[in-house]
PAMARTOR-642052 format. One record per residue (C-alpha): residue number from 1; x, y, z. Coordinates in nm, 4 decimals, decimal comma. Layout:
<nodes>
+-----+----------+----------+----------+
!   k !        u !        v !        w !
+-----+----------+----------+----------+
! NUM !        X !        Y !        Z !
...
+-----+----------+----------+----------+
</nodes>
This chain:
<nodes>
+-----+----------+----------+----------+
!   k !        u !        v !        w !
+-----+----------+----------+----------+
!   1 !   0,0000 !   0,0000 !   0,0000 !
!   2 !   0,1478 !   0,3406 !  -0,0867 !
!   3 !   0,2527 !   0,5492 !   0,2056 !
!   4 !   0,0485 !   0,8643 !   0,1206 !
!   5 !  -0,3164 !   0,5564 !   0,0746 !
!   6 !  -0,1460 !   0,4175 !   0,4291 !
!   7 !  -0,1627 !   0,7683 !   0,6213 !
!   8 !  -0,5348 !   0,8957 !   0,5051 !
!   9 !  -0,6810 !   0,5047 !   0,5399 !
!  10 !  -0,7300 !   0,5484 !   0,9422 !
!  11 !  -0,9871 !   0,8296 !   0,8164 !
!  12 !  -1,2057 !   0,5554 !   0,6956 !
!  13 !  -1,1913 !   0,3764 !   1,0458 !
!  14 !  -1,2328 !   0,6868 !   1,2320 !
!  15 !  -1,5423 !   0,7970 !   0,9884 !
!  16 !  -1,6703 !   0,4685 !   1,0604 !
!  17 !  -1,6400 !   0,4614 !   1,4166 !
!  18 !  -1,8211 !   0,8420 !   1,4619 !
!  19 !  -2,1407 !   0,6467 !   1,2485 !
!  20 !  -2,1392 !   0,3554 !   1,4843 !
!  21 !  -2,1046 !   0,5487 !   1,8138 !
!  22 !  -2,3886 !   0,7969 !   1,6952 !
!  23 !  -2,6273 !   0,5568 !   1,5972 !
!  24 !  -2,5750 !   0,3289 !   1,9418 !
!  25 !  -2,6800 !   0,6477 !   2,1375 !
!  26 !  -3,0280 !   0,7891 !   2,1752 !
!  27 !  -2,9532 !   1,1340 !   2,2582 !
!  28 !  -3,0171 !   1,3015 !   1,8925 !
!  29 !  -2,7768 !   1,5982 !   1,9323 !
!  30 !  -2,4901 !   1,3928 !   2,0448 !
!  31 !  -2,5780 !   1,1124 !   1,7430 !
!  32 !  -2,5972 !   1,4311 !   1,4856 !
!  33 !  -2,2530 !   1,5523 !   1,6213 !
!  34 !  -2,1226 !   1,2288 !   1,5798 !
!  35 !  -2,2549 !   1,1842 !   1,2279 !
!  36 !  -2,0955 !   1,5416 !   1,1229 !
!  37 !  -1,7620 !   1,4450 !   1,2840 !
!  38 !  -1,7818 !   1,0677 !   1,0906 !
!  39 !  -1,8238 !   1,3179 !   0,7524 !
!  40 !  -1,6218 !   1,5787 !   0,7660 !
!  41 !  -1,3348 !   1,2398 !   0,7965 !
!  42 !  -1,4835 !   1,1012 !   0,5087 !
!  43 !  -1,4412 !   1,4538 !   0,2975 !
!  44 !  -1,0707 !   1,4737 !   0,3800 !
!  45 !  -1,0421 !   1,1035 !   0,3135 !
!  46 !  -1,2246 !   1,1752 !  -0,0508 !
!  47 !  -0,9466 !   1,4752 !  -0,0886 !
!  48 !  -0,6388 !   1,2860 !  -0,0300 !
!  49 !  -0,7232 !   0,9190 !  -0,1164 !
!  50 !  -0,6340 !   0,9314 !  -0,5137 !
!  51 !  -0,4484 !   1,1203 !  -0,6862 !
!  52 !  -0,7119 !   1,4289 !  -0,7570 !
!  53 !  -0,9729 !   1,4702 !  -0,5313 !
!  54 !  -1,3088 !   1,2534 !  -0,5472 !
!  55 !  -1,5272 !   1,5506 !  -0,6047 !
!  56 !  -1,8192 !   1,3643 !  -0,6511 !
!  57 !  -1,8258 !   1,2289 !  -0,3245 !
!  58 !  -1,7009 !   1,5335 !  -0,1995 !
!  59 !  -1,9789 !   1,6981 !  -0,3007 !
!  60 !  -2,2583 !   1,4051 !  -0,2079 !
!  61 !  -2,0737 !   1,3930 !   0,1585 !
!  62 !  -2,1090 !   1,7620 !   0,2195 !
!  63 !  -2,4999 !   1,7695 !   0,1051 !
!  64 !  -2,5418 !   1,5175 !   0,3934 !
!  65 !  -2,3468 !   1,7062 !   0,6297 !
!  66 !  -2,5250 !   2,0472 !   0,5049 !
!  67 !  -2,9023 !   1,8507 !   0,5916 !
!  68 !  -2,7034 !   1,7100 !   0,8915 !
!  69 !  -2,5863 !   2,0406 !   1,0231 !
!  70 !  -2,9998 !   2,1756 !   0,9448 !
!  71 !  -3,1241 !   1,9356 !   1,1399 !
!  72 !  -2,9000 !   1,9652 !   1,4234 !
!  73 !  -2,9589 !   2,3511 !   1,4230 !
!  74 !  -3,3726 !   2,2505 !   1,4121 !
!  75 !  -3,3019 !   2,0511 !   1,7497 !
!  76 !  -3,1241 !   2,3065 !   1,9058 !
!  77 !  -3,3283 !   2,5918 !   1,8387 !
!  78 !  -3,6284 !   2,3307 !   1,9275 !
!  79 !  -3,4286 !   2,2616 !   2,2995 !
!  80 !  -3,3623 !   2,6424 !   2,3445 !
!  81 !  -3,4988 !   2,8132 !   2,6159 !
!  82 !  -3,5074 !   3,1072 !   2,3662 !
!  83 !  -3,8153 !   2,9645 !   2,1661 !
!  84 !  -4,0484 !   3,0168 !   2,4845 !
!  85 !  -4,2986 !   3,3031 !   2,4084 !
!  86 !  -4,2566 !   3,6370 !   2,6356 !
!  87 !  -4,5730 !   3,6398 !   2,6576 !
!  88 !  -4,6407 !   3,2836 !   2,8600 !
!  89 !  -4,2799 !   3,2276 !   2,9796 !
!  90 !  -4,4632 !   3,2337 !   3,3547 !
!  91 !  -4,6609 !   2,9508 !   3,2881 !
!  92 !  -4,3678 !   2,7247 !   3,1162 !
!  93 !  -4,3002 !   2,5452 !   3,3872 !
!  94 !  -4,6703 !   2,3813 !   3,4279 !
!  95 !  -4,5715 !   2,1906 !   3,1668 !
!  96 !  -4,2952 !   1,9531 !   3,2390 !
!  97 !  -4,1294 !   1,7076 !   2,9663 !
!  98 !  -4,2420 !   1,9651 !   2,6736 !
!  99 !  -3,9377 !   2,1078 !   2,4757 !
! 100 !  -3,9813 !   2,4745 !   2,4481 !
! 101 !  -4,0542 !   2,4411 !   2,0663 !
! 102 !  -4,3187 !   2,2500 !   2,1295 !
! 103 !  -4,4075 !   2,4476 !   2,3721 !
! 104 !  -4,4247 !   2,7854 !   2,1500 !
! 105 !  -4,6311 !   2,5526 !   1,9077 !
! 106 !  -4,8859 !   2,4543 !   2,1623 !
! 107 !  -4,8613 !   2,8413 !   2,3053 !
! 108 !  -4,8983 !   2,9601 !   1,9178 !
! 109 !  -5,2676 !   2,8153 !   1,9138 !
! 110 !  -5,3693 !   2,8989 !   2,2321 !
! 111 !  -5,6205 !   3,1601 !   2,3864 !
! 112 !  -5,5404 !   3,2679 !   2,7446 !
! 113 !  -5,7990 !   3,5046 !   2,9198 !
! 114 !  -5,9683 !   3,5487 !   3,2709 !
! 115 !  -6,3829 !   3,4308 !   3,2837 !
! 116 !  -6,6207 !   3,6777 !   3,3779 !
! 117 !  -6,8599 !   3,4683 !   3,4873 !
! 118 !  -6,8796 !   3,0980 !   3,6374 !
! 119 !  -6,8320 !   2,9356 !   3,3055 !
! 120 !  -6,8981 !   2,5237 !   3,2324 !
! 121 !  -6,6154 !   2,4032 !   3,0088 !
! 122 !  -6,7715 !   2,0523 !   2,9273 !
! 123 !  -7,1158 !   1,8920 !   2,9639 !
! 124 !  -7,0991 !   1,5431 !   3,0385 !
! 125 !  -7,1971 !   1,3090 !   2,7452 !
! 126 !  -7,1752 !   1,6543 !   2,4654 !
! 127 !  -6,9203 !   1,6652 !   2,1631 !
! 128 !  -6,5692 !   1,8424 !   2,2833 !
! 129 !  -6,4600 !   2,0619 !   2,0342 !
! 130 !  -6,1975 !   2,2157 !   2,2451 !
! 131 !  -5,9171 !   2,1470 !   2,4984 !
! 132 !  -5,8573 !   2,3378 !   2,8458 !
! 133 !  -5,6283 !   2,3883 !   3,0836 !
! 134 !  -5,6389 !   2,5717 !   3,4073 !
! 135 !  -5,4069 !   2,8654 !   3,5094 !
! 136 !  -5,6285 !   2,9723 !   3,8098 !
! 137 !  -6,0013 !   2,8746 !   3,9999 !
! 138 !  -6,0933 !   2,5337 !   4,1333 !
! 139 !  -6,2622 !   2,3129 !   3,8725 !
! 140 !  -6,5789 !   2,1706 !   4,0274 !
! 141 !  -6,6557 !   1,8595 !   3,8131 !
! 142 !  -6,9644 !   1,6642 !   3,8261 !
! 143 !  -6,9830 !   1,2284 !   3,6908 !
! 144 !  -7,2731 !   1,0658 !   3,7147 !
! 145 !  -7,4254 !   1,2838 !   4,0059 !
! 146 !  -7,1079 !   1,2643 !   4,1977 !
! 147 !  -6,9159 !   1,5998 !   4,1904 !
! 148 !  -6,5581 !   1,7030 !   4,3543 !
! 149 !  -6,3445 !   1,9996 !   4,3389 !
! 150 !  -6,0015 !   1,9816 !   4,1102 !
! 151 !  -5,7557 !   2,2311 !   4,1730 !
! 152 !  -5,5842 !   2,4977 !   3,8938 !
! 153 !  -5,3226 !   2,3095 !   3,7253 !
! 154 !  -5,5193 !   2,0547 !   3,4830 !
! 155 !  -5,6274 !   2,0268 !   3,1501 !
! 156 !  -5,9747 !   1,9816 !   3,0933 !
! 157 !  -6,1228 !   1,7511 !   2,8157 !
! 158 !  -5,8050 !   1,5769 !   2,7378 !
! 159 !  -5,9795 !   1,2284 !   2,7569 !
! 160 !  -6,2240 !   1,3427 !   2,5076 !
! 161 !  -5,9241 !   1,4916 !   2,2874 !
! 162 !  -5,7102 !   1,1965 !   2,3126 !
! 163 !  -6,0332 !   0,9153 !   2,2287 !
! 164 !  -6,2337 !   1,1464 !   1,9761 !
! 165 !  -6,5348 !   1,0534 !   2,2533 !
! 166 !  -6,7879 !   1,3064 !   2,4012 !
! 167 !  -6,7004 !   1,4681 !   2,7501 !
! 168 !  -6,6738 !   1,2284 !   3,0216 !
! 169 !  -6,7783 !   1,4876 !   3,2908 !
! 170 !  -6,9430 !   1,7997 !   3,3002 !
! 171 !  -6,7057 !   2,0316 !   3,4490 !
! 172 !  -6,7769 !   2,4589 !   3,5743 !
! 173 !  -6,4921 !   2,6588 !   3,6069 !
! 174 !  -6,5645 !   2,9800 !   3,8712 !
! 175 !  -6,5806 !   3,3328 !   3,7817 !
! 176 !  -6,1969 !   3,5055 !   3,7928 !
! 177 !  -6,0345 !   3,2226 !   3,6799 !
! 178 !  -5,7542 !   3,2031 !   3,4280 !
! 179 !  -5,7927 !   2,9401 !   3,1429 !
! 180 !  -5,6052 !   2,8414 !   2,7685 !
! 181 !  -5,8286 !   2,7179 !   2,5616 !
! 182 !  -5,7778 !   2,5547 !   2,2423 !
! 183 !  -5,9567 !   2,3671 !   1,9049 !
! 184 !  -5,9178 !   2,0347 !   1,9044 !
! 185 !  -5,9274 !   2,0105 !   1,5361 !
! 186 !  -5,6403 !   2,2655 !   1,4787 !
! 187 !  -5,4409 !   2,0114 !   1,7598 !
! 188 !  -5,5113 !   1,7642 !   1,5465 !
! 189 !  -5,3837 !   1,9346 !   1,2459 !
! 190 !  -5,0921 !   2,0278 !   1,3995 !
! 191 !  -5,0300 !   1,6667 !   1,5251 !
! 192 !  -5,0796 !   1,4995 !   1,1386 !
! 193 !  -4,8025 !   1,7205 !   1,0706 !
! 194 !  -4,5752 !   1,6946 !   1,3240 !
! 195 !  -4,5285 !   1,3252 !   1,4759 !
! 196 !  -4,2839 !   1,5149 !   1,6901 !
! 197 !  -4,5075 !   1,7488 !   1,8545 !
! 198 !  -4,7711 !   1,4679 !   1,8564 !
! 199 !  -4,5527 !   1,2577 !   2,0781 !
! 200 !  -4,5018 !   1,5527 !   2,2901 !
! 201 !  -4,8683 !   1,7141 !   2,3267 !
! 202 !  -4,9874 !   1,3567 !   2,4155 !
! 203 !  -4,6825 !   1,3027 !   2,6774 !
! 204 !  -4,8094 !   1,5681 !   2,8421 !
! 205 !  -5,1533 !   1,4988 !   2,8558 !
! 206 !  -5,0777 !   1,1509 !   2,9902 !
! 207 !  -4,8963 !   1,2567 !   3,2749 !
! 208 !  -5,1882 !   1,5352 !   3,3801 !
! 209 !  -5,3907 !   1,2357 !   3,3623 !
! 210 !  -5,1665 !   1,0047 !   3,5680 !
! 211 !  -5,1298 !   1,2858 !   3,8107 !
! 212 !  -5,5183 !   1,3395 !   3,8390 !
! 213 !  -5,5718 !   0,9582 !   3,8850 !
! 214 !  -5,2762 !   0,9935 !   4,1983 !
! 215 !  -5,4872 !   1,2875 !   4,3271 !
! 216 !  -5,8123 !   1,1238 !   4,3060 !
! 217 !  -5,6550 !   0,7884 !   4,5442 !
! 218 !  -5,6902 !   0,8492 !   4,8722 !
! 219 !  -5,3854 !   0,7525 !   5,0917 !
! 220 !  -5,4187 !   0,4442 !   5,3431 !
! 221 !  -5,3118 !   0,4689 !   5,7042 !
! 222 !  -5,1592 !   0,1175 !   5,7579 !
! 223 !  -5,1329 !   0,0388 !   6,1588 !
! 224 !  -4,8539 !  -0,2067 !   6,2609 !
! 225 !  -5,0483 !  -0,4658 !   6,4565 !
+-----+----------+----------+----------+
</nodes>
């Protein structure tokens, strides 16, 4: 093997290795790092291998880092704590596990005032056309003649968002309180086109539902005998 072939070749095991470690690791910044690394030791490879430069691969190498590089500037911007609106950064964390992208998404379609008067939300066994969530005011929610009191924090109609089924509860929000309030079907749009913010919207609305089931159990005093 000729000396100059001998000193590029470790390029191609180095390139090689940056793939391998990226695609063994979940993280997706760290993997598109990797990937980026693995090409830009391909393109010097490609330069030096022969004796002129394999601009063709050059040039199919860098369009994958250049879509890399986009993609890894998308996840960034997506993770930055710069993407949360102004205008609802005070209510950002009430939403744990959602990126601030998605976050700005969600915020992007959302109507935030006060109620003037006591106000029902849902109506036990009607359509839901639109999704809730409480900034402020105890929730009084009535099931089958059995009503109880849910604090501000919660979204309300997220089991009838998630199942396409009428309300499961008829629930009255009191006068003062502070809701978002959104349409289900432009959720729904927004979720067709982004599996990403899919996953994330319905993260979210699983754990205020595992959360509401915690509240709802009532703890057991267990005497030693």
């Amino acid at each position: 093997m000729p000396e100059a072939l001998q000193s590029v070749t470790f390029l191609v095991y180095a390139a090689g290795a940056c793939y391998v470690v990226g695609l063994l690791i979940i993280n997706q910044i760290i993997l598109r790092l990797l990937l980026m690394c693995g090409t830009a030791f391909y393109i010097v490879y490609y330069a030096y291998v022969a004796d002129q430069p394999l601009w063709e691969a050059i040039y199919i190498s860098a369009m994958i880092g250049c879509a890399n590089m986009f993609g890894l500037f998308g996840l960034l911007a997506r993770n930055s704590r710069l993407a949360i609106p102004r205008a609802h950064s005070d209510i950002y964390g009430r939403f744990p596990g959602l990126p601030p992208g998605d976050f700005r998404t969600l915020m992007r379609h959302a109507k935030r005032y006060r109620l003037d008067t006591q106000t029902k939300l849902t109506t036990q066994g009607a359509p839901m056309t639109r999704l809730f969530y409480t900034l402020s005011g105890d929730a009084c929610v009535t099931k089958n003649n059995d009503s109880f009191v849910i604090a501000a924090g919660v979204f309300v109609g997220e089991i009838a968002y998630l199942t396409g089924k009428p309300a499961s509860a008829t629930t009255e929000l009191s006068q003062g309180a502070e809701v978002l309030e959104w349409s289900s079907a432009d959720l729904r749009r927004l979720s067709q086109k982004s599996s990403r913010f899919k996953m994330a919207l319905n993260a979210t609305l699983s754990v205020d539902m595992a959360q509401k089931v915690a509240r709802s159990v009532a703890p057991i005093d267990v005497q030693a005998p």
